[in-house]
Backbone as JSON, one array per atom type, in Angstrom:
{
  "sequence": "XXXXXXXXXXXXXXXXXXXXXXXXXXXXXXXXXXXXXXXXXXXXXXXXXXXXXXXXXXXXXXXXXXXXXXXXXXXXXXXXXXXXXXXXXXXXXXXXXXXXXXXXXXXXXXXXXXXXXXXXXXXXXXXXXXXXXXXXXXXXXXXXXXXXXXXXXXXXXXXXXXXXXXXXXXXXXXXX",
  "N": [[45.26, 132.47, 130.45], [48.33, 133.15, 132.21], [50.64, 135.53, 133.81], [54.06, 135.52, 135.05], [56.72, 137.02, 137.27], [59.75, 135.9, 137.53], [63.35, 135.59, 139.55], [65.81, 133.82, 137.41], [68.04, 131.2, 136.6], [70.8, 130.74, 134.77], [72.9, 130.29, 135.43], [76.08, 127.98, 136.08], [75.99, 127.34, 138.87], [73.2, 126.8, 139.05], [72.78, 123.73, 138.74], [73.06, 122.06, 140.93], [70.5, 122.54, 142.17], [69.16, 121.23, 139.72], [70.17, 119.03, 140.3], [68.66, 118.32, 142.36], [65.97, 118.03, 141.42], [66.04, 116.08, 140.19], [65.86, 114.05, 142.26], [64.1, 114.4, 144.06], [62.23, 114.08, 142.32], [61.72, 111.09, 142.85], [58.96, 111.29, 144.34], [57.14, 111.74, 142.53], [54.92, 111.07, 140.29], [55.32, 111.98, 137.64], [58.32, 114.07, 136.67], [57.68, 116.63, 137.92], [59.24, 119.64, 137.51], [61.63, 119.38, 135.65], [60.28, 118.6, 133.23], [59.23, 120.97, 132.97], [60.57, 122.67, 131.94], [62.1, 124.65, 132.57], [64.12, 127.37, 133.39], [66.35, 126.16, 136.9], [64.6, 128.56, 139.24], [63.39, 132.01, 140.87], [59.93, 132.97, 141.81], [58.31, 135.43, 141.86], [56.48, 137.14, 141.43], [52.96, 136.38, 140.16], [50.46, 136.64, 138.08], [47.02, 136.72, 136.91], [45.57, 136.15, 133.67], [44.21, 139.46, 132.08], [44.69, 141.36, 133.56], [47.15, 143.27, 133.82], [49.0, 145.62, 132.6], [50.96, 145.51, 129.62], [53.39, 147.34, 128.9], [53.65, 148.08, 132.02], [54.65, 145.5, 133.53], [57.2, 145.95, 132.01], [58.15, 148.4, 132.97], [58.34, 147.1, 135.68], [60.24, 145.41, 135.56], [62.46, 146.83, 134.94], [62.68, 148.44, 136.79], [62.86, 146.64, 139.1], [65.33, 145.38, 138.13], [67.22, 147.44, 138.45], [70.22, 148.55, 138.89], [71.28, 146.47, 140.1], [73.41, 143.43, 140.15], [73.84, 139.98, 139.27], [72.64, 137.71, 141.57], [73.59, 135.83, 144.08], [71.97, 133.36, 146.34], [71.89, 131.83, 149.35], [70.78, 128.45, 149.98], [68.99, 126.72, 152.7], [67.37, 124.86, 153.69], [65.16, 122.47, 153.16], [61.81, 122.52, 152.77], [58.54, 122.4, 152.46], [54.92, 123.15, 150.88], [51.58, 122.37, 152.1], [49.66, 122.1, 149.98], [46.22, 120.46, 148.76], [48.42, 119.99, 145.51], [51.09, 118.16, 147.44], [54.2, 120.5, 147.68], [57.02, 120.43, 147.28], [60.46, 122.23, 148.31], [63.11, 124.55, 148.18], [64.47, 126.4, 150.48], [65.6, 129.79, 150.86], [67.77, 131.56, 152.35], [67.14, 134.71, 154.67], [67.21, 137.57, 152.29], [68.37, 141.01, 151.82], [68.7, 142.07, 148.69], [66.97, 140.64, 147.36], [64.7, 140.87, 148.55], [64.27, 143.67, 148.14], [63.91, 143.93, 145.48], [61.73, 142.21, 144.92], [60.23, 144.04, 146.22], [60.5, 146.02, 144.61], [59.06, 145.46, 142.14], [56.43, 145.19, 143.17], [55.53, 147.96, 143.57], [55.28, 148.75, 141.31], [53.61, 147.71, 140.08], [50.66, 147.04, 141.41], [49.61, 145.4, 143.85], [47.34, 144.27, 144.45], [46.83, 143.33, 142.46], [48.2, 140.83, 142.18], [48.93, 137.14, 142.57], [47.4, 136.06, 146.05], [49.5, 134.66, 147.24], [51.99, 135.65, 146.58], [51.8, 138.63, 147.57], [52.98, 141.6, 149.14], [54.26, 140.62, 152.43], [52.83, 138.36, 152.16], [54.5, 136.9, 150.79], [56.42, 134.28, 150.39], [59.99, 133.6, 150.05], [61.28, 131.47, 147.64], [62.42, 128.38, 145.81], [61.32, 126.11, 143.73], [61.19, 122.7, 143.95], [59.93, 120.94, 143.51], [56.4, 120.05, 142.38], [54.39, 118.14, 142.44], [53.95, 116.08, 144.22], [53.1, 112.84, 145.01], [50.63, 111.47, 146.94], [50.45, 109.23, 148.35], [53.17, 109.12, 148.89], [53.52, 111.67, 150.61], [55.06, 111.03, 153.34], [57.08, 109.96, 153.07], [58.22, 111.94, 151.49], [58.2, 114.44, 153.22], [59.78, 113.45, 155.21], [62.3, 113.15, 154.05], [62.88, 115.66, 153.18], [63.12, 116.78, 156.21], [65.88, 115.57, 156.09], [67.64, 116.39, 154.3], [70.54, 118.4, 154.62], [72.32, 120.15, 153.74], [73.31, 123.18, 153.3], [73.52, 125.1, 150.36], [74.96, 127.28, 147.15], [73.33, 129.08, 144.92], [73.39, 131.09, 142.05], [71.32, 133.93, 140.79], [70.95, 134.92, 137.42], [69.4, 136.54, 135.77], [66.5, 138.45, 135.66], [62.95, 137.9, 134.7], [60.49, 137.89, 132.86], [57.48, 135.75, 132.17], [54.82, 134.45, 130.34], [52.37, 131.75, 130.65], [50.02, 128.74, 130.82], [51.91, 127.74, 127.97], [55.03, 128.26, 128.88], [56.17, 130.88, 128.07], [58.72, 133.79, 127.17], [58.44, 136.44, 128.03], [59.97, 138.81, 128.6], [63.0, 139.62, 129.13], [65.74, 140.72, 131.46], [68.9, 140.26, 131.79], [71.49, 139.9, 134.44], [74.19, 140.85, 135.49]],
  "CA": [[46.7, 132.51, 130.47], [48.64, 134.0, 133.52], [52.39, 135.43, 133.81], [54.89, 135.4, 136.16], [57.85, 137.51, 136.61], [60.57, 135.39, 138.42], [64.65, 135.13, 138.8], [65.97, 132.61, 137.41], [69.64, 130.81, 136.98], [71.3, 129.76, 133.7], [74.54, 129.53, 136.11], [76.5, 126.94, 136.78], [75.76, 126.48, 140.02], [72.21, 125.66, 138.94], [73.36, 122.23, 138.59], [72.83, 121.76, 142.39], [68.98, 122.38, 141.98], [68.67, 120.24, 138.68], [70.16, 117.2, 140.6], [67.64, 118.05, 143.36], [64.91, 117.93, 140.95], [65.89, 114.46, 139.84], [66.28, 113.18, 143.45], [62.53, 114.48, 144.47], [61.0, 113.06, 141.45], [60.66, 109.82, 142.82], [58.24, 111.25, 145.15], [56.12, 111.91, 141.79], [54.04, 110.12, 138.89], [56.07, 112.93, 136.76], [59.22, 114.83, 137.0], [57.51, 118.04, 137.54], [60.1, 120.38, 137.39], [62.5, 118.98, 134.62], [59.09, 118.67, 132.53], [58.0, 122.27, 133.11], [61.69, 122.86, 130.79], [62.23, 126.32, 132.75], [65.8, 127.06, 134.53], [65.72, 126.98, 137.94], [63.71, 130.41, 139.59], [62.23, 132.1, 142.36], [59.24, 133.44, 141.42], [58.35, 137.29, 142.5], [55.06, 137.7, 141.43], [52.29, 135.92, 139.75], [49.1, 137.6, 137.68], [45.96, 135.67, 136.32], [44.58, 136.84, 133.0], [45.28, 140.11, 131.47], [44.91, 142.03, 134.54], [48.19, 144.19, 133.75], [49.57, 146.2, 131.0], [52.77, 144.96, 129.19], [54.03, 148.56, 129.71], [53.66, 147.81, 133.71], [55.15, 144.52, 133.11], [58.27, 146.28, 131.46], [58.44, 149.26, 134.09], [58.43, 146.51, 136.65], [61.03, 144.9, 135.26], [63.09, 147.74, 134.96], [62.65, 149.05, 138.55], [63.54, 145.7, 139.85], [66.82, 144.88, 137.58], [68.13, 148.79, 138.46], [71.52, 148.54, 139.64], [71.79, 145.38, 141.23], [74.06, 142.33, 139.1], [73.22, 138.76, 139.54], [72.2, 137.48, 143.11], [73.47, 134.51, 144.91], [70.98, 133.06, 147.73], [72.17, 130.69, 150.18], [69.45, 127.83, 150.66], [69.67, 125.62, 153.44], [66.19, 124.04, 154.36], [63.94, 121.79, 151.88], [60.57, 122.44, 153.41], [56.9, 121.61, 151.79], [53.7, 123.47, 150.39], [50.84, 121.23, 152.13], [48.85, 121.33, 148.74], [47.09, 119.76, 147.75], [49.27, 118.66, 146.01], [52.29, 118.64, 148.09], [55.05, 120.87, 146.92], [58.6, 120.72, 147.72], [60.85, 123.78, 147.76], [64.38, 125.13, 148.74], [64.48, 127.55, 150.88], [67.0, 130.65, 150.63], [68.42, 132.52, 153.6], [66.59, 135.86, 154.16], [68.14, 138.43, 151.42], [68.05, 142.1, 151.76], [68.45, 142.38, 147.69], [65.57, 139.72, 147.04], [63.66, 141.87, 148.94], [64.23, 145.08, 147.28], [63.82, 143.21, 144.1], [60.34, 141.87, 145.47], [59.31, 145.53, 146.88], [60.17, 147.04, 143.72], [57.86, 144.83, 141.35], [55.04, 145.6, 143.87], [55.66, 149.5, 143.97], [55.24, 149.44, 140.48], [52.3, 146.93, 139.69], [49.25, 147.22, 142.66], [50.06, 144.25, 144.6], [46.59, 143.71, 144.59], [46.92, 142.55, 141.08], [48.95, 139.49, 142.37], [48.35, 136.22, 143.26], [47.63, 136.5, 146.8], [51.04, 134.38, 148.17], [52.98, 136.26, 146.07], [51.98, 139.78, 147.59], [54.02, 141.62, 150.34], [53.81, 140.53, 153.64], [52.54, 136.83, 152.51], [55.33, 136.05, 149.81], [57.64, 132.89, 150.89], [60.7, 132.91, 148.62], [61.33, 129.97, 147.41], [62.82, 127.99, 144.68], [60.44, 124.67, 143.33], [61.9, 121.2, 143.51], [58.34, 119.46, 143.13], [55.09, 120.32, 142.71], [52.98, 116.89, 142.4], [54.15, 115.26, 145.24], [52.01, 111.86, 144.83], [49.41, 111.71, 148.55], [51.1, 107.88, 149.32], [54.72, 109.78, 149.76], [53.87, 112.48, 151.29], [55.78, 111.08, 154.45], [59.0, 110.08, 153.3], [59.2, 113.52, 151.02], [58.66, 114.95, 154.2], [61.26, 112.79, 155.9], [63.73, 113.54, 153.02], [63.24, 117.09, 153.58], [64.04, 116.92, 157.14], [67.23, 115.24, 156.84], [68.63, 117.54, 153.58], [70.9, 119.49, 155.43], [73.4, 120.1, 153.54], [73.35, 124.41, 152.57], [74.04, 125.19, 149.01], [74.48, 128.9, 146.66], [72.58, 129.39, 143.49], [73.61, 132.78, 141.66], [70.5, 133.79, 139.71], [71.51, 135.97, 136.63], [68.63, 137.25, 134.92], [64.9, 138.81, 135.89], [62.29, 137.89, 133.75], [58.5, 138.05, 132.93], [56.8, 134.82, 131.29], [53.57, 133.79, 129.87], [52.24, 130.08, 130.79], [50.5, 127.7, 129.96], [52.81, 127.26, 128.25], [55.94, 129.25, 129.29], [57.52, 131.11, 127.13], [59.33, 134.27, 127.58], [57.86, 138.06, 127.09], [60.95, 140.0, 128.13], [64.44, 139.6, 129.96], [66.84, 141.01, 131.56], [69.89, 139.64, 132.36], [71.66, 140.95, 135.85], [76.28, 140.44, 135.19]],
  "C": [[47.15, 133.52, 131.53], [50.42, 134.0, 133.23], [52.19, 135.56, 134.71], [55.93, 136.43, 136.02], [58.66, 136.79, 137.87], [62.39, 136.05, 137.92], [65.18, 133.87, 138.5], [67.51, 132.68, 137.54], [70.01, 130.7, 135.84], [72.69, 130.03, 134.35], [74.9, 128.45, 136.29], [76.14, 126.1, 137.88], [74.21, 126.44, 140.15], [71.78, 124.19, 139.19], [72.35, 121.73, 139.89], [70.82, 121.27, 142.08], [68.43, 121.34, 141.03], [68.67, 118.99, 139.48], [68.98, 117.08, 141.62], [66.14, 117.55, 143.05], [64.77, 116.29, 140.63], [65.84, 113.7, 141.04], [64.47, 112.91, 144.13], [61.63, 113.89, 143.49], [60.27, 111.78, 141.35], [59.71, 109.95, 143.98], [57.13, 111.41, 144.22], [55.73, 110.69, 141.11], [54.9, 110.57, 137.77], [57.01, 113.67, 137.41], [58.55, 116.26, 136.9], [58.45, 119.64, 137.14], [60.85, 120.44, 135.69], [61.46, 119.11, 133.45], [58.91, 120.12, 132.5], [59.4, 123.0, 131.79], [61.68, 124.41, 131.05], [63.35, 126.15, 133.79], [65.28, 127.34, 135.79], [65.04, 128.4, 138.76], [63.16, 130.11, 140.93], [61.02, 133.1, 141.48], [58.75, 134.55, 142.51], [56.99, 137.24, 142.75], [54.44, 136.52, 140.48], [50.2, 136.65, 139.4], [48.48, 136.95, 136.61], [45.55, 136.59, 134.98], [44.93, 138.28, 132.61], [44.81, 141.45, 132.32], [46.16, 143.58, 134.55], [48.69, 144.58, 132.2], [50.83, 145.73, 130.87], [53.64, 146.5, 129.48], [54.22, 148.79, 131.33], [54.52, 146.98, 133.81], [57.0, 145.18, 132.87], [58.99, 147.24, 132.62], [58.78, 148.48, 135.45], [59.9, 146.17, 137.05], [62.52, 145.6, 134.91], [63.47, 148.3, 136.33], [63.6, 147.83, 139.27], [64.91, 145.24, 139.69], [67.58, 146.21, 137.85], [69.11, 148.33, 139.59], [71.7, 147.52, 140.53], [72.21, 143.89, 139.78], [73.31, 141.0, 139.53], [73.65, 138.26, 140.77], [72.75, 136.29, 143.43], [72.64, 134.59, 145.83], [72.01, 131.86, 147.99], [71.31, 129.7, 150.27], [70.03, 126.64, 151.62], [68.41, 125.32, 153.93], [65.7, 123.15, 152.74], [62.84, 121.7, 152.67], [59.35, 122.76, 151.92], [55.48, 122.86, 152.26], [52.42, 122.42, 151.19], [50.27, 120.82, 150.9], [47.24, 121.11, 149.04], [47.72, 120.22, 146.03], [50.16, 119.05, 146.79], [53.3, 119.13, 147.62], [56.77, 120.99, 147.59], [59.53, 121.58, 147.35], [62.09, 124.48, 149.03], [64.23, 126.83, 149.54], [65.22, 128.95, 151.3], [66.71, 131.44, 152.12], [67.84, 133.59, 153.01], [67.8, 136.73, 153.32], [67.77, 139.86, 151.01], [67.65, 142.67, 149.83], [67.59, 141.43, 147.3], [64.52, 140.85, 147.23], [63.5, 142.95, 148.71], [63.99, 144.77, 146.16], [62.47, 142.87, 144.14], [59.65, 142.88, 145.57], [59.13, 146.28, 145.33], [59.07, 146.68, 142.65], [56.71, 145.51, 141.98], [54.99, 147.05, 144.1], [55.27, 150.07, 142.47], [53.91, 148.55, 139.62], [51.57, 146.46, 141.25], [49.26, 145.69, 142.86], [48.72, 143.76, 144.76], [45.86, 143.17, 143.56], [47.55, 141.02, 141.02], [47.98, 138.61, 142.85], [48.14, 136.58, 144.9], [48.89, 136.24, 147.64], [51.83, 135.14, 147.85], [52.99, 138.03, 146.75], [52.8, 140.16, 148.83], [53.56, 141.25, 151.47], [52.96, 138.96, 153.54], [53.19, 136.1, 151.71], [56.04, 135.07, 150.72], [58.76, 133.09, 149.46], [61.27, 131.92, 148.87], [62.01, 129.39, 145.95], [62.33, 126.5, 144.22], [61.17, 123.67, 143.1], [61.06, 120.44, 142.93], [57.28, 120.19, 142.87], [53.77, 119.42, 142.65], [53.73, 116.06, 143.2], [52.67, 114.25, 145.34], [51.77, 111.78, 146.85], [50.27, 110.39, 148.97], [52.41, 107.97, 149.4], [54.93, 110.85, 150.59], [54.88, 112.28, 152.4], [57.49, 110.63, 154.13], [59.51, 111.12, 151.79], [59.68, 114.36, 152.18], [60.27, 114.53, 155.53], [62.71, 113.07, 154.93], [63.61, 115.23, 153.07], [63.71, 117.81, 154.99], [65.16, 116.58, 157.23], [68.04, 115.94, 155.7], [69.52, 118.23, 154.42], [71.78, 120.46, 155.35], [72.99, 122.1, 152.6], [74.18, 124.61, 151.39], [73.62, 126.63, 148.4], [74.3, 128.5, 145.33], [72.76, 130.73, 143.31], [72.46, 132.71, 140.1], [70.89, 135.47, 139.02], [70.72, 136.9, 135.6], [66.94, 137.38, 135.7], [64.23, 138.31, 134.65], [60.7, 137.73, 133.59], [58.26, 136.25, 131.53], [55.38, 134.69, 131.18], [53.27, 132.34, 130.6], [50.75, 129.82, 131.09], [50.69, 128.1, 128.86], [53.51, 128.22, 128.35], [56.64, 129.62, 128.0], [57.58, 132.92, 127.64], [58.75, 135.66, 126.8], [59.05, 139.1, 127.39], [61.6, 139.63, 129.37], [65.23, 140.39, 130.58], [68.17, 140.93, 132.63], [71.03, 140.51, 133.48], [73.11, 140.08, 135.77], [76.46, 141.38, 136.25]]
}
């Protein structure tokens, strides 16, 4: 079992992302996303196994939610994971508070406890539309991700740490 600590959305302007999820799904076998039954997110960090203390975990999560409310990102690309499998994934305008939000997780849990994409200097943020992109679409996901073009804001309102498989939720906190 491996957590995560991502932000996620239960805003409104979530929406946007949900419909995106339903639009990319017919590049799957499965709606991966809508299936995974987690609000949209960017994910920060990622740690295999029980590698970290829940007291780290908490301190993290603390450091990173200090004094900053809930974030809009801009995203304006849909660009692709090669995989396999192929993953499809919104991409947000760089964001000085992402990135202080990012630094501080890793200042307070040894970055060399992370997955390795997730650590500094090789994170991508990102927000998941797909992640089983079936091998006989790869080309017209990719063609539907070049012609998206259309920039859209997601305001994500809460930090949080999860468990998974399966996801469920070890501690919150919500960013007003």
């Amino acid at each position: 079992m491996g957590f995560a600590i991502s932000m996620r959305s239960d805003h409104p302007s979530a929406g946007i992302v949900r419909a995106l999820w339903d639009v990319v799904q017919q590049f799957e076998d499965r709606p991966s996303m809508s299936l995974l039954g987690y609000p949209p997110h960017v994910t920060l960090a990622i740690y295999d196994g029980e590698v970290v203390e829940e007291n780290e975990v908490r301190r993290a999560l603390d450091e990173a939610s200090r004094d900053i409310g809930a974030l809009t990102l801009t995203f304006d690309a849909i660009r692709s994971f090669d995989g396999p499998p192929m993953v499809l994934w919104a991409s947000p305008r760089p964001n000085v508070v992402l990135r202080k939000v990012h630094e501080a997780i890793h200042a307070t849990i040894d970055p060399m406890s992370c997955r390795p994409h997730y650590r500094p200097g090789t994170w991508k943020p990102h927000c998941t539309l797909s992640t089983q992109v079936r091998s006989d679409r790869h080309e017209d996901a990719l063609a539907y991700a070049r012609n998206a073009s259309s920039a859209f804001d997601v305001t994500f309102d809460a930090i949080e740490c999860i468990y998974f498989p399966p996801i469920k939720s070890f501690d919150l906190r919500k960013l007003s």
